[in-house]
PDB file as gemmi writes it, atoms N, CA and C in Angstrom:
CRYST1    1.000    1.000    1.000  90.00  90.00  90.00 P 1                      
ATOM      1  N   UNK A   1       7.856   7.755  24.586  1.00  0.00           N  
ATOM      2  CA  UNK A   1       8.537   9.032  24.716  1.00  0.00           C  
ATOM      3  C   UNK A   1       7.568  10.165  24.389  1.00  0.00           C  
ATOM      4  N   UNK A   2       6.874   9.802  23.329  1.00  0.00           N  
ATOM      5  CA  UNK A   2       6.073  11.214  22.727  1.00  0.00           C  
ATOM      6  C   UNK A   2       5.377  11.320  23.365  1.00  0.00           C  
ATOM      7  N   UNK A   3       4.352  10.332  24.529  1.00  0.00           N  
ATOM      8  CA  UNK A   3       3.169  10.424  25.395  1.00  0.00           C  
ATOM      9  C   UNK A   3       3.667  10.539  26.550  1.00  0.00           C  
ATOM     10  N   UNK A   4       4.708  10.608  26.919  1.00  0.00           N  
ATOM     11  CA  UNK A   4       5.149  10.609  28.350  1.00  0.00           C  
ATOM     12  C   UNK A   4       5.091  11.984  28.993  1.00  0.00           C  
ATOM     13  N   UNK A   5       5.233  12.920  28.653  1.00  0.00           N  
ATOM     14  CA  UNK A   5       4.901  14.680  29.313  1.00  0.00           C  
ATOM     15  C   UNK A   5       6.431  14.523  29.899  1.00  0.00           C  
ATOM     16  N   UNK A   6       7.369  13.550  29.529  1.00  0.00           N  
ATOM     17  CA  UNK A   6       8.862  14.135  30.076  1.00  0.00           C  
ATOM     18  C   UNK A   6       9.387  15.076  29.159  1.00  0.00           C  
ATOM     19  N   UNK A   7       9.264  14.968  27.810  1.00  0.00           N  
ATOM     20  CA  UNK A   7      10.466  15.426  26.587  1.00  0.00           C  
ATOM     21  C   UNK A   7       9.431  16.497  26.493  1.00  0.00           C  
ATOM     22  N   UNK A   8      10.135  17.212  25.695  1.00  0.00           N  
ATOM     23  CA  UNK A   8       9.601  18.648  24.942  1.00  0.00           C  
ATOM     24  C   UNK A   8      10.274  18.323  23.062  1.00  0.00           C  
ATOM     25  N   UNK A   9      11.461  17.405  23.170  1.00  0.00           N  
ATOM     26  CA  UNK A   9      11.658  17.258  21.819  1.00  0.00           C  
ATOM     27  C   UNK A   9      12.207  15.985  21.346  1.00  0.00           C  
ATOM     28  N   UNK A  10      11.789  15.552  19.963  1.00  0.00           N  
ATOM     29  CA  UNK A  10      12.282  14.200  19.675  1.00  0.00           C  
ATOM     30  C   UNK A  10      12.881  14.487  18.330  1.00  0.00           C  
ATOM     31  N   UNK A  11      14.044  13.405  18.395  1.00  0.00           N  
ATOM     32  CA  UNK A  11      14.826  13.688  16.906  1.00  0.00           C  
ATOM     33  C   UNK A  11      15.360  12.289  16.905  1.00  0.00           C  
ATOM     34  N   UNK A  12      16.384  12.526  15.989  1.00  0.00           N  
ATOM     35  CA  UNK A  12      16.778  11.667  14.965  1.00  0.00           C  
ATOM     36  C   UNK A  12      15.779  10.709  14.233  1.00  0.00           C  
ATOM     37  N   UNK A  13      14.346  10.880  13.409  1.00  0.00           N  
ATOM     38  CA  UNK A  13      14.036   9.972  13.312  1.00  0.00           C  
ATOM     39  C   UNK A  13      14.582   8.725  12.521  1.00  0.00           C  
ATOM     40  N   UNK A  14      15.253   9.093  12.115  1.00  0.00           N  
ATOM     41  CA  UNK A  14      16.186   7.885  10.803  1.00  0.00           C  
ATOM     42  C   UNK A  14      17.119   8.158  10.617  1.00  0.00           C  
ATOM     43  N   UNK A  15      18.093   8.237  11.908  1.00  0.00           N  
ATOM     44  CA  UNK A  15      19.361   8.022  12.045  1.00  0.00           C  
ATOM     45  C   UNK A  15      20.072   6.927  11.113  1.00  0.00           C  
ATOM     46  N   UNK A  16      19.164   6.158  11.522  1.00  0.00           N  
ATOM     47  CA  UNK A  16      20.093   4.664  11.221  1.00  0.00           C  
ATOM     48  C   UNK A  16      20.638   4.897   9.400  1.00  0.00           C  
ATOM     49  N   UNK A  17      19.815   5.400   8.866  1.00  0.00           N  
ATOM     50  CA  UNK A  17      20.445   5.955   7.334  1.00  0.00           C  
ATOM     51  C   UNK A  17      21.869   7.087   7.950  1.00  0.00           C  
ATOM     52  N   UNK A  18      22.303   7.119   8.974  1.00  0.00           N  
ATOM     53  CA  UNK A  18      23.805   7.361   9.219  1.00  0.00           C  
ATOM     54  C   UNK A  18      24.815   6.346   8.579  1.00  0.00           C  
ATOM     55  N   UNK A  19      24.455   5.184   8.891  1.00  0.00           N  
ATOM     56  CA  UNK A  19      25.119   3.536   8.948  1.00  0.00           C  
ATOM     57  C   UNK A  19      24.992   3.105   7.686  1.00  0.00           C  
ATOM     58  N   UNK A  20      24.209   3.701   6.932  1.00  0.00           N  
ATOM     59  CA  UNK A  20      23.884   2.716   5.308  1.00  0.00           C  
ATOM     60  C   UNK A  20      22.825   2.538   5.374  1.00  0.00           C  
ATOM     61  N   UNK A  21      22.328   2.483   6.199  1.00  0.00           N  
ATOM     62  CA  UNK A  21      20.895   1.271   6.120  1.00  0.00           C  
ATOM     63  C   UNK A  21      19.631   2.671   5.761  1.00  0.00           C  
ATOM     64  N   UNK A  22      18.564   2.010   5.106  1.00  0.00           N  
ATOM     65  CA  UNK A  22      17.182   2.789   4.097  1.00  0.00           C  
ATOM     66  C   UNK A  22      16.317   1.748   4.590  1.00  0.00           C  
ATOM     67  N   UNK A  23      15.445   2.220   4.684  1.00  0.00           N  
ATOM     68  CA  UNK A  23      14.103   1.026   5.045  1.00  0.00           C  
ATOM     69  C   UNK A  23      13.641   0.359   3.483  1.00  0.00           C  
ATOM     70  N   UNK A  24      13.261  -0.660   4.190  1.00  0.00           N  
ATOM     71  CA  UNK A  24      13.202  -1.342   3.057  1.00  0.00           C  
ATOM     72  C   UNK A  24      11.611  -1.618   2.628  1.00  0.00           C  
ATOM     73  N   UNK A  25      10.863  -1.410   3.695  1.00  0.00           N  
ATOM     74  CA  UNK A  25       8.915  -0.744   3.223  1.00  0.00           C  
ATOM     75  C   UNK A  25       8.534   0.220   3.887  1.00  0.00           C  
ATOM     76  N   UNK A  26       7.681   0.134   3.583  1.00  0.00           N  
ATOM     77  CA  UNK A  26       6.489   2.132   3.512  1.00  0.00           C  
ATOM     78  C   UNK A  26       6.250   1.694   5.701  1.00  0.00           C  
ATOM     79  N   UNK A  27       7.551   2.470   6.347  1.00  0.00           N  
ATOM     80  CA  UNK A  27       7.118   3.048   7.940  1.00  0.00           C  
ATOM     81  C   UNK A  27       6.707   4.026   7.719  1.00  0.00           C  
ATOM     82  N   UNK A  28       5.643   4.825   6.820  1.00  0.00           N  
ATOM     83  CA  UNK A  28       5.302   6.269   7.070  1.00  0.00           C  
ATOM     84  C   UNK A  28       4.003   6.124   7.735  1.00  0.00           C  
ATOM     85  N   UNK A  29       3.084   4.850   7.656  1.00  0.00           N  
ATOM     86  CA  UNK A  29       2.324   4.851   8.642  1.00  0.00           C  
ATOM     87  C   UNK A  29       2.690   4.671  10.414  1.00  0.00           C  
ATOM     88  N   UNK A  30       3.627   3.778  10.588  1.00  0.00           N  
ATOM     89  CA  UNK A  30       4.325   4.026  11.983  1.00  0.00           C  
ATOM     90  C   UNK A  30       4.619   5.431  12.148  1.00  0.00           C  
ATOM     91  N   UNK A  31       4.980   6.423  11.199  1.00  0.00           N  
ATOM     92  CA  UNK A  31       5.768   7.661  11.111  1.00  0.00           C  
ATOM     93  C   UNK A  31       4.268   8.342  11.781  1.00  0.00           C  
ATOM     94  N   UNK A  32       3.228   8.207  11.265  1.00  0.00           N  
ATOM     95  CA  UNK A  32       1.947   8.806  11.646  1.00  0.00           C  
ATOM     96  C   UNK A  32       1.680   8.753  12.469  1.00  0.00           C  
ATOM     97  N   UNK A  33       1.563   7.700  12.953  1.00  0.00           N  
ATOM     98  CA  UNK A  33       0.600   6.816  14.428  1.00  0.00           C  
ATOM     99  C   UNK A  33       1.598   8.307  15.497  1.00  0.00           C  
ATOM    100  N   UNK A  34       3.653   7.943  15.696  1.00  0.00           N  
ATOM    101  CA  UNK A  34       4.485   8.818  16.456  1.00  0.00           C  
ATOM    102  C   UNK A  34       3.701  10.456  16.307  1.00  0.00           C  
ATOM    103  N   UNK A  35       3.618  10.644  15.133  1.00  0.00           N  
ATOM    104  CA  UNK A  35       3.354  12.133  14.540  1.00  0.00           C  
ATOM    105  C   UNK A  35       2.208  12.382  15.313  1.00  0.00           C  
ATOM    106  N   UNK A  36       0.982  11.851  15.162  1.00  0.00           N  
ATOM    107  CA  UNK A  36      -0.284  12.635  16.213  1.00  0.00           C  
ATOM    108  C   UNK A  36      -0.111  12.115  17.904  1.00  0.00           C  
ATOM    109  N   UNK A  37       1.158  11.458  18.173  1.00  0.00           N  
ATOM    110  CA  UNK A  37       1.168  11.605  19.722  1.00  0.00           C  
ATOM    111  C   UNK A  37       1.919  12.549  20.261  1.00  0.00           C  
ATOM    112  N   UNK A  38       2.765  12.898  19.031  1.00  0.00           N  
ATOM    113  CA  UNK A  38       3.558  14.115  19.277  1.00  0.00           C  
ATOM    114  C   UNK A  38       2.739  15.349  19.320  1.00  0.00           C  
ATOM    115  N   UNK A  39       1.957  15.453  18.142  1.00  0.00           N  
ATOM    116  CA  UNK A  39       1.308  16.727  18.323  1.00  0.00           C  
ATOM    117  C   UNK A  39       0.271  16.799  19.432  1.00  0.00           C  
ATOM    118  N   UNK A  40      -0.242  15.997  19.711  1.00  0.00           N  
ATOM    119  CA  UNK A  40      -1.199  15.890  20.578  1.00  0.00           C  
ATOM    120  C   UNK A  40      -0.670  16.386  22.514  1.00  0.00           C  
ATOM    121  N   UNK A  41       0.787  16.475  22.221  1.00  0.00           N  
ATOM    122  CA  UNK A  41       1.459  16.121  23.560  1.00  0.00           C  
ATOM    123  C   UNK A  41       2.396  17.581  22.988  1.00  0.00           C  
ATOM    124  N   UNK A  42       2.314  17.546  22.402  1.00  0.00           N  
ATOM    125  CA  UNK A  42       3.300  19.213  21.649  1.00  0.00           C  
ATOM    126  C   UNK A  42       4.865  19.118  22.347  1.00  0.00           C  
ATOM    127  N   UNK A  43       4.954  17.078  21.641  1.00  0.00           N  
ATOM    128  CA  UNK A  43       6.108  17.087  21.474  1.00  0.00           C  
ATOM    129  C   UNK A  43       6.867  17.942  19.753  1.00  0.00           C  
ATOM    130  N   UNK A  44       7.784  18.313  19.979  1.00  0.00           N  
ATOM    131  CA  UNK A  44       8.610  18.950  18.825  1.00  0.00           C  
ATOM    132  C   UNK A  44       9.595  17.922  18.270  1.00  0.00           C  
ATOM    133  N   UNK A  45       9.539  17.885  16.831  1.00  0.00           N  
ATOM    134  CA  UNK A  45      10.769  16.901  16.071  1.00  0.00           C  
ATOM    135  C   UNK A  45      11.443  18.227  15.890  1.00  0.00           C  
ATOM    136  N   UNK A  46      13.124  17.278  16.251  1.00  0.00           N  
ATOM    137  CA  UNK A  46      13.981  18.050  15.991  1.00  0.00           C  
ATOM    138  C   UNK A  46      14.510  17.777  14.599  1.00  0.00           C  
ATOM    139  N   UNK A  47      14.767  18.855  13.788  1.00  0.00           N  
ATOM    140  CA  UNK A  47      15.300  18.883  12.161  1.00  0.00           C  
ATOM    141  C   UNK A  47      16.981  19.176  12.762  1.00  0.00           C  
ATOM    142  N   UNK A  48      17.548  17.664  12.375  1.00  0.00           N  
ATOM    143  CA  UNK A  48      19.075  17.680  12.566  1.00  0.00           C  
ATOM    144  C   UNK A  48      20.210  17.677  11.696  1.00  0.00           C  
ATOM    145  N   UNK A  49      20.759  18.959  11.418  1.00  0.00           N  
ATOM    146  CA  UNK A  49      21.836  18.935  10.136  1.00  0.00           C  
ATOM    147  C   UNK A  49      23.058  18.182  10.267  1.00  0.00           C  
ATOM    148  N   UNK A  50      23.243  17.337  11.573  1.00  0.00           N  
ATOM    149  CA  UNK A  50      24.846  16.426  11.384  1.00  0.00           C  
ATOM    150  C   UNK A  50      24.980  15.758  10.552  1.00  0.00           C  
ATOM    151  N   UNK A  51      23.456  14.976  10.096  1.00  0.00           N  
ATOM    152  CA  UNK A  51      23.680  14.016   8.919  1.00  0.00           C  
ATOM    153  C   UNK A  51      24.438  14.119   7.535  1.00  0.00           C  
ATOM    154  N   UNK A  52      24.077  15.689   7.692  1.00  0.00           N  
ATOM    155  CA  UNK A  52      24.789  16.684   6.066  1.00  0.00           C  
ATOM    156  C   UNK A  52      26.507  16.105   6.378  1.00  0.00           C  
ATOM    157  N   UNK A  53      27.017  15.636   7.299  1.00  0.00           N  
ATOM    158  CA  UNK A  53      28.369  15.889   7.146  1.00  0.00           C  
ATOM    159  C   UNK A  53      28.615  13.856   7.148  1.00  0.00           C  
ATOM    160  N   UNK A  54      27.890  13.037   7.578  1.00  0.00           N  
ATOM    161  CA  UNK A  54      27.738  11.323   7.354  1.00  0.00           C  
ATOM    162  C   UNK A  54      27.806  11.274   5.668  1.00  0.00           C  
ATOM    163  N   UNK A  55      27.890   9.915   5.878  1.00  0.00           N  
ATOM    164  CA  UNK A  55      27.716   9.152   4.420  1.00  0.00           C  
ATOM    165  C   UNK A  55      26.173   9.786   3.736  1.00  0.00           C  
ATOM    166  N   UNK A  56      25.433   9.407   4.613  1.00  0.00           N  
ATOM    167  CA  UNK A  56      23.796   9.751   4.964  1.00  0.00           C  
ATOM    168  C   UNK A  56      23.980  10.963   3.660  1.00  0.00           C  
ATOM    169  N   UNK A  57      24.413  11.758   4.079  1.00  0.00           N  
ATOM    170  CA  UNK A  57      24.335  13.208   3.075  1.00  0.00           C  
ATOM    171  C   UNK A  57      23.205  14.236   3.369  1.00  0.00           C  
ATOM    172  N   UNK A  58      22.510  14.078   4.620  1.00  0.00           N  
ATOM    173  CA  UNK A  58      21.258  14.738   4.323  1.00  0.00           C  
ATOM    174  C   UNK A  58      20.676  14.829   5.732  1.00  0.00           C  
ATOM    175  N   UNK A  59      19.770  15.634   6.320  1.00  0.00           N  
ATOM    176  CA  UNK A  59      19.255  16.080   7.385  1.00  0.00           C  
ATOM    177  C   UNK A  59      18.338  15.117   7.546  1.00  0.00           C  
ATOM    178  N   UNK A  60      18.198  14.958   9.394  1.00  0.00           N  
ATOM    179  CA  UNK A  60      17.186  14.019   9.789  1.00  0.00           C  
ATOM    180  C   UNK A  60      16.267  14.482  10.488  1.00  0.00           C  
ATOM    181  N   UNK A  61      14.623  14.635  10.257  1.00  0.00           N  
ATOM    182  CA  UNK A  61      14.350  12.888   9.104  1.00  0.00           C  
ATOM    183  C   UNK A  61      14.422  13.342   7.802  1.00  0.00           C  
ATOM    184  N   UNK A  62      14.470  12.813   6.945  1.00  0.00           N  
ATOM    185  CA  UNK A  62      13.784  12.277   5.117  1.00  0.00           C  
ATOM    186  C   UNK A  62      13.015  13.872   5.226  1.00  0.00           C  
ATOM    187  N   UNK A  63      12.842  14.178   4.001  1.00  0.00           N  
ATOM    188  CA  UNK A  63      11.737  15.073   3.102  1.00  0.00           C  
ATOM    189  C   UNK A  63      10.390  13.988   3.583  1.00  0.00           C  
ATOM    190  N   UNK A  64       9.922  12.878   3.378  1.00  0.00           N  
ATOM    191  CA  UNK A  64       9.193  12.227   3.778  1.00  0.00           C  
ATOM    192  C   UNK A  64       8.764  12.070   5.144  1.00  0.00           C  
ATOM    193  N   UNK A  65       9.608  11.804   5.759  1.00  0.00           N  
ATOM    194  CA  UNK A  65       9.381  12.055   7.447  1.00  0.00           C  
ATOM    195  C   UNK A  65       8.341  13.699   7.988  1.00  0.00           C  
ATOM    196  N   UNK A  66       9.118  14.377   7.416  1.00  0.00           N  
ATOM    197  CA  UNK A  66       9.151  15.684   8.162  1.00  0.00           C  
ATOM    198  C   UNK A  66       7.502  16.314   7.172  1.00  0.00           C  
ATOM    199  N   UNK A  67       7.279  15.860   6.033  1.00  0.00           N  
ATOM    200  CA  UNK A  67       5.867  16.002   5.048  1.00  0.00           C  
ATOM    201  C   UNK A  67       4.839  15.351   6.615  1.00  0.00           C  
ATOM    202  N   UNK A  68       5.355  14.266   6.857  1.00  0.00           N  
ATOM    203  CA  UNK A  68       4.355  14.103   7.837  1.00  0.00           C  
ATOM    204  C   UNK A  68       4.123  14.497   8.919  1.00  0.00           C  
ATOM    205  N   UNK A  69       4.867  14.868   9.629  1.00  0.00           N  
ATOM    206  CA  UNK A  69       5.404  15.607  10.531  1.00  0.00           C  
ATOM    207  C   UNK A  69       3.967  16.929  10.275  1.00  0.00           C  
ATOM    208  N   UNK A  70       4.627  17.583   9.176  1.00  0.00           N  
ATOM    209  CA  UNK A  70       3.901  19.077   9.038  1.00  0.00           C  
ATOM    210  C   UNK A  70       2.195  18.393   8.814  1.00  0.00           C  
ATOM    211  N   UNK A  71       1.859  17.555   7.970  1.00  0.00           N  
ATOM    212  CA  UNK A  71       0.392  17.242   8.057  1.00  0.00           C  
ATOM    213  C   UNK A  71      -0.570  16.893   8.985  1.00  0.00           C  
ATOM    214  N   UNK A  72       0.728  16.575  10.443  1.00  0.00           N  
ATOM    215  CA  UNK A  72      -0.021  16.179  11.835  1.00  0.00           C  
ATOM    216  C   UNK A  72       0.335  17.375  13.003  1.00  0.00           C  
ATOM    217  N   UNK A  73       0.523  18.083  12.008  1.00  0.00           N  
ATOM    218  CA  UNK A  73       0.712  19.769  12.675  1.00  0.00           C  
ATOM    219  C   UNK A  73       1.864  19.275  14.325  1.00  0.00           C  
ATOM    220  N   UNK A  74       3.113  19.128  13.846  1.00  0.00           N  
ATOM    221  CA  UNK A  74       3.682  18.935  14.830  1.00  0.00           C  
ATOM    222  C   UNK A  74       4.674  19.961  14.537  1.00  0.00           C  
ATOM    223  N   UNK A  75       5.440  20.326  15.653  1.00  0.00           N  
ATOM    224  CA  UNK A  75       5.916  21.666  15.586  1.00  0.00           C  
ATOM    225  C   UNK A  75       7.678  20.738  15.470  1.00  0.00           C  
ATOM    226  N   UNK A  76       8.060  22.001  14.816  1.00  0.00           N  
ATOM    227  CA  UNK A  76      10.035  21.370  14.154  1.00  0.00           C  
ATOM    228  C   UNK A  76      10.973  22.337  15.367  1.00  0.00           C  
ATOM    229  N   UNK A  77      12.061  22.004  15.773  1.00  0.00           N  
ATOM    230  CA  UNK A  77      12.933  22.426  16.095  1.00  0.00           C  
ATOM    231  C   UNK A  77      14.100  22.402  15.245  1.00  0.00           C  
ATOM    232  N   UNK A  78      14.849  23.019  16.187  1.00  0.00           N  
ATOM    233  CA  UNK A  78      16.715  22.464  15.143  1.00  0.00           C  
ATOM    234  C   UNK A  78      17.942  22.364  15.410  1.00  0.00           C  
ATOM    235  N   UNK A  79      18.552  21.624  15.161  1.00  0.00           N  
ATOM    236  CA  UNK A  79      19.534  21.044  16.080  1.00  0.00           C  
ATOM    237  C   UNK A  79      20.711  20.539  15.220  1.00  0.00           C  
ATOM    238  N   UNK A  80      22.106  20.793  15.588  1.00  0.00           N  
ATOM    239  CA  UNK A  80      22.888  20.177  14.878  1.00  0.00           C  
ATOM    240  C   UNK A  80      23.808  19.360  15.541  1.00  0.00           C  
ATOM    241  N   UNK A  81      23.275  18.948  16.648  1.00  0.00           N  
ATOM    242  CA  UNK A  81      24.400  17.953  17.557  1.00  0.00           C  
ATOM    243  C   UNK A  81      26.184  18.644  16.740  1.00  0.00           C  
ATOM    244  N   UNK A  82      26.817  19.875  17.826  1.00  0.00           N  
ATOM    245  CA  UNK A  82      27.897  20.399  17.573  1.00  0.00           C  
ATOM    246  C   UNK A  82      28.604  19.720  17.842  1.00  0.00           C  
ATOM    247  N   UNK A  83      28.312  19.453  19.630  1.00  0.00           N  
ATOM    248  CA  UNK A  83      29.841  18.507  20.155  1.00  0.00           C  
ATOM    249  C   UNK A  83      31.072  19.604  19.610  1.00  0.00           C  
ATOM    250  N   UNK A  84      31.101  20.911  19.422  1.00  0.00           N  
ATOM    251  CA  UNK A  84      32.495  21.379  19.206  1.00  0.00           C  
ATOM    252  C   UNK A  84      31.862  23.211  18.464  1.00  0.00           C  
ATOM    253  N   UNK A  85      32.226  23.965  19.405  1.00  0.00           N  
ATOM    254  CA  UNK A  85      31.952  25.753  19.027  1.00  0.00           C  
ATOM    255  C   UNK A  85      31.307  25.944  17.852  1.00  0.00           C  
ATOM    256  N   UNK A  86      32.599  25.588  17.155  1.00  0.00           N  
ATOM    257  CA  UNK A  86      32.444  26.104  15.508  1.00  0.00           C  
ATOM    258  C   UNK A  86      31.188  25.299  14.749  1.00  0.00           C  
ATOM    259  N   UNK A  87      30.456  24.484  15.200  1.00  0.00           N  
ATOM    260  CA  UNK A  87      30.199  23.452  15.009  1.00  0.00           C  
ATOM    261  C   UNK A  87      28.448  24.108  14.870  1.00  0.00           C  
ATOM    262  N   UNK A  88      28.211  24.524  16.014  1.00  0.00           N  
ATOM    263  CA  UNK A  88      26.742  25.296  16.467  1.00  0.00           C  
ATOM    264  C   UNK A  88      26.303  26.004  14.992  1.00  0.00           C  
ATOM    265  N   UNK A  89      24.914  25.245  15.172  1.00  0.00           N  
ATOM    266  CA  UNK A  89      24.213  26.196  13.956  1.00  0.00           C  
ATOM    267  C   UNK A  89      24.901  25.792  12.658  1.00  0.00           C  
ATOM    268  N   UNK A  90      25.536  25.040  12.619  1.00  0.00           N  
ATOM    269  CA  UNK A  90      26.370  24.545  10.918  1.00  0.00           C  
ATOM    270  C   UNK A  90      25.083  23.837   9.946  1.00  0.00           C  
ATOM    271  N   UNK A  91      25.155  24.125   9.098  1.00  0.00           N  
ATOM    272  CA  UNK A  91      24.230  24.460   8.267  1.00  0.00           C  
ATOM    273  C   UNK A  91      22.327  24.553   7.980  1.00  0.00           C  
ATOM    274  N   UNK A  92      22.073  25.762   9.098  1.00  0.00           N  
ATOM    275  CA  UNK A  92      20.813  25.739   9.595  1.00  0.00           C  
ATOM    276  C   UNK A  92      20.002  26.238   8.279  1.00  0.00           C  
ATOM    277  N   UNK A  93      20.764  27.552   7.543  1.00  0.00           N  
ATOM    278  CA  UNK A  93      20.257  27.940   6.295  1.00  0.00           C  
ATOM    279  C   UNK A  93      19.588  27.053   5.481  1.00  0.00           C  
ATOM    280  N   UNK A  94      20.087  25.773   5.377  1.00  0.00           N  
ATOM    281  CA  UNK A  94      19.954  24.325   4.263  1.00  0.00           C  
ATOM    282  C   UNK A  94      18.509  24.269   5.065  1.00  0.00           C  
ATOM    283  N   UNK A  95      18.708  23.520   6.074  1.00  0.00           N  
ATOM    284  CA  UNK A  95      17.944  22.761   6.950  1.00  0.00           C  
ATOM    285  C   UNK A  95      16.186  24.153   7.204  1.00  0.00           C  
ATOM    286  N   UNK A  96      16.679  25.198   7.642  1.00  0.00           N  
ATOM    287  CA  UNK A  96      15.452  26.397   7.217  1.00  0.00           C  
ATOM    288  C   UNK A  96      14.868  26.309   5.811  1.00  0.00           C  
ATOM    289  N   UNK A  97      15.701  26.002   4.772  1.00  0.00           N  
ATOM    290  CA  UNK A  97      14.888  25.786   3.457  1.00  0.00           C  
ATOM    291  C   UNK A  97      14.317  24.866   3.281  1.00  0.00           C  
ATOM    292  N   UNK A  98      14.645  23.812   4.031  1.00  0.00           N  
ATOM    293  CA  UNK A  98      14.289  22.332   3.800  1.00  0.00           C  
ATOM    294  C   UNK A  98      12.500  22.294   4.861  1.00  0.00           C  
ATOM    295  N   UNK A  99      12.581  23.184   5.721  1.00  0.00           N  
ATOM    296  CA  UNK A  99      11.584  23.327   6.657  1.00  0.00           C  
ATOM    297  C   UNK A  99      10.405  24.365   5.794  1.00  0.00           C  
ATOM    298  N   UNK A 100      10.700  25.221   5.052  1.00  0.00           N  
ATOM    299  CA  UNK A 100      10.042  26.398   4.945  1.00  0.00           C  
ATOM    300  C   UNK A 100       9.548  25.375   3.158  1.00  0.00           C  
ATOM    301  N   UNK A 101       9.943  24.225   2.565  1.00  0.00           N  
ATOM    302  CA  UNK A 101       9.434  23.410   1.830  1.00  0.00           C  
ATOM    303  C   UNK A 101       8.331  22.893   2.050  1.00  0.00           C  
ATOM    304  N   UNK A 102       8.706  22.151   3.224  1.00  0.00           N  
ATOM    305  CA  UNK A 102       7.853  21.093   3.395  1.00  0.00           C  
ATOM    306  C   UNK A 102       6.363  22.144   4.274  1.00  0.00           C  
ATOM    307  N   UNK A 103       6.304  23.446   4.433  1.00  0.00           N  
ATOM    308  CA  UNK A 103       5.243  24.103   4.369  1.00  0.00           C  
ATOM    309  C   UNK A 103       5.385  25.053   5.815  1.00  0.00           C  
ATOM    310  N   UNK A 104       6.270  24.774   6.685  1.00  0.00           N  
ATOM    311  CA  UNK A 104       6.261  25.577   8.065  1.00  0.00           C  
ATOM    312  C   UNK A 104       6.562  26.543   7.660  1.00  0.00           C  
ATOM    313  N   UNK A 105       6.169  27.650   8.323  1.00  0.00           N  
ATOM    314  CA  UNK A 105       6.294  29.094   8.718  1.00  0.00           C  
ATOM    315  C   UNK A 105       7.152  29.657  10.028  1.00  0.00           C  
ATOM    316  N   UNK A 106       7.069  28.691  10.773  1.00  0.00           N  
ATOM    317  CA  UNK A 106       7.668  28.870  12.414  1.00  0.00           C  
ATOM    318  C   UNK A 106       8.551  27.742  12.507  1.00  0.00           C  
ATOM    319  N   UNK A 107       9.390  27.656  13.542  1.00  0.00           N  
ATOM    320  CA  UNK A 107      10.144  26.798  14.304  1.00  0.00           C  
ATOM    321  C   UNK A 107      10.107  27.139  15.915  1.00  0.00           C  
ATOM    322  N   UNK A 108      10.040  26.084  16.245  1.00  0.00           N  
ATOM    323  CA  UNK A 108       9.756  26.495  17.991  1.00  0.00           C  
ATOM    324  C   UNK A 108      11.262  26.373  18.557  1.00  0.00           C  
ATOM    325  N   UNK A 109      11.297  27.177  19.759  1.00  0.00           N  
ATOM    326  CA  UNK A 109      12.057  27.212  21.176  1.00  0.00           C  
ATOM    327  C   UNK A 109      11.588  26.609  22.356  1.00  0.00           C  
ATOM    328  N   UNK A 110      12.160  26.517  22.991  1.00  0.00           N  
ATOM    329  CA  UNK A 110      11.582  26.584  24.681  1.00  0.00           C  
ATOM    330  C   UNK A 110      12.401  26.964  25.462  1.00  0.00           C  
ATOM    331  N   UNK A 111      11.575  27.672  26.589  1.00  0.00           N  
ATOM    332  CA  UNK A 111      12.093  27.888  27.857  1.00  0.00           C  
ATOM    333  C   UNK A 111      11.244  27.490  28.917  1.00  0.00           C  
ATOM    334  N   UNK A 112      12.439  27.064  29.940  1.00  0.00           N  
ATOM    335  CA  UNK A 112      11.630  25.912  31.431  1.00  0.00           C  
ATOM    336  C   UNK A 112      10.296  25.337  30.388  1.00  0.00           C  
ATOM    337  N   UNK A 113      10.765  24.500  29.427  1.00  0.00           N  
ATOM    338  CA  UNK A 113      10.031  23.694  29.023  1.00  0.00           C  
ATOM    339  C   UNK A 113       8.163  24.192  28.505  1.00  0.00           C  
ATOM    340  N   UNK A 114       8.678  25.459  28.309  1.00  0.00           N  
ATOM    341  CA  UNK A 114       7.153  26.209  27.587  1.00  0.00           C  
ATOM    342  C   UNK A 114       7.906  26.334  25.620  1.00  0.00           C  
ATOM    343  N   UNK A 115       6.820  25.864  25.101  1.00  0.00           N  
ATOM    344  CA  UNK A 115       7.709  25.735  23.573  1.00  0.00           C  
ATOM    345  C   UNK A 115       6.833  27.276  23.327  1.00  0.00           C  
ATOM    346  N   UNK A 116       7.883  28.227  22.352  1.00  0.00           N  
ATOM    347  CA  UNK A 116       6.998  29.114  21.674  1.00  0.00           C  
ATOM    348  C   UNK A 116       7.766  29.454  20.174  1.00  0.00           C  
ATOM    349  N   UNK A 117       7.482  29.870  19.488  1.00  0.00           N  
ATOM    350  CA  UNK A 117       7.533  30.014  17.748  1.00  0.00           C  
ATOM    351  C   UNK A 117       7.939  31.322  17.903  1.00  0.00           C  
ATOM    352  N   UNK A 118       8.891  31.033  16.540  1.00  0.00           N  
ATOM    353  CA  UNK A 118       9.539  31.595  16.227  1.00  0.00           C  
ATOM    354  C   UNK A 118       9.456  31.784  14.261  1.00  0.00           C  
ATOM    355  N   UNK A 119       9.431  33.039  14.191  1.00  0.00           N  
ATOM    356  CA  UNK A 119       8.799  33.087  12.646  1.00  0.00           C  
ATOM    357  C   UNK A 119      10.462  32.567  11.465  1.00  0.00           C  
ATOM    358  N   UNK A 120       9.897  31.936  10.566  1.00  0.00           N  
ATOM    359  CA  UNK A 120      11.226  31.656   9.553  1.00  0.00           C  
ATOM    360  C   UNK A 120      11.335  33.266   8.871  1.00  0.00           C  
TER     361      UNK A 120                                                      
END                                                                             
């Protein structure tokens, strides 16, 4: 997906902590290897707040995920899978603090598939 020149953005990385499930050893090197094909291809991870409302409790990916993310200079989006009006943008504030932590300054957009930044 990240090398393919179809996507402009990838998310959920650790959904599956929706379901219960936590990894059970260190994927932050798999997390790496994804991270510089993304940047390299200026694919964007999307930072997704639905998880805030799961068992999960918390935006995807991990504080861990997204540390790597920023060290392989890959650019964040944001997204809250609404599925419903009221829904759009539900708790981006959290998810902007959680971004402007882990060291970004910007969050990207796109249009017809050109990504450009946007200052926090």
């Amino acid at each position: 997906l990240a090398g393919s020149g179809l996507f402009n953005i990838a998310g959920h990385f650790d959904i599956i902590k929706k379901f219960g499930y936590r990894a059970d050893r260190d994927f932050i090197p798999a997390v790496e290897k994804i991270a510089r094909i993304m940047a390299a291809n200026d694919v964007a991870a999307e930072i997704n707040t639905a998880g805030m409302a799961h068992p999960a409790a918390e935006v995807y990916p991990s504080d861990a995920i997204l540390d790597v993310f920023f060290r392989c200079n890959v650019p964040v989006t944001l997204g809250s899978d609404a599925h419903a009006p009221e829904r759009i943008a539900r708790l981006f504030t959290e998810a902007i603090g959680k971004i402007r932590r882990a060291g970004y300054r910007t969050i990207s957009g796109f249009q017809k598939r050109k990504r450009y930044d946007i200052p926090l």
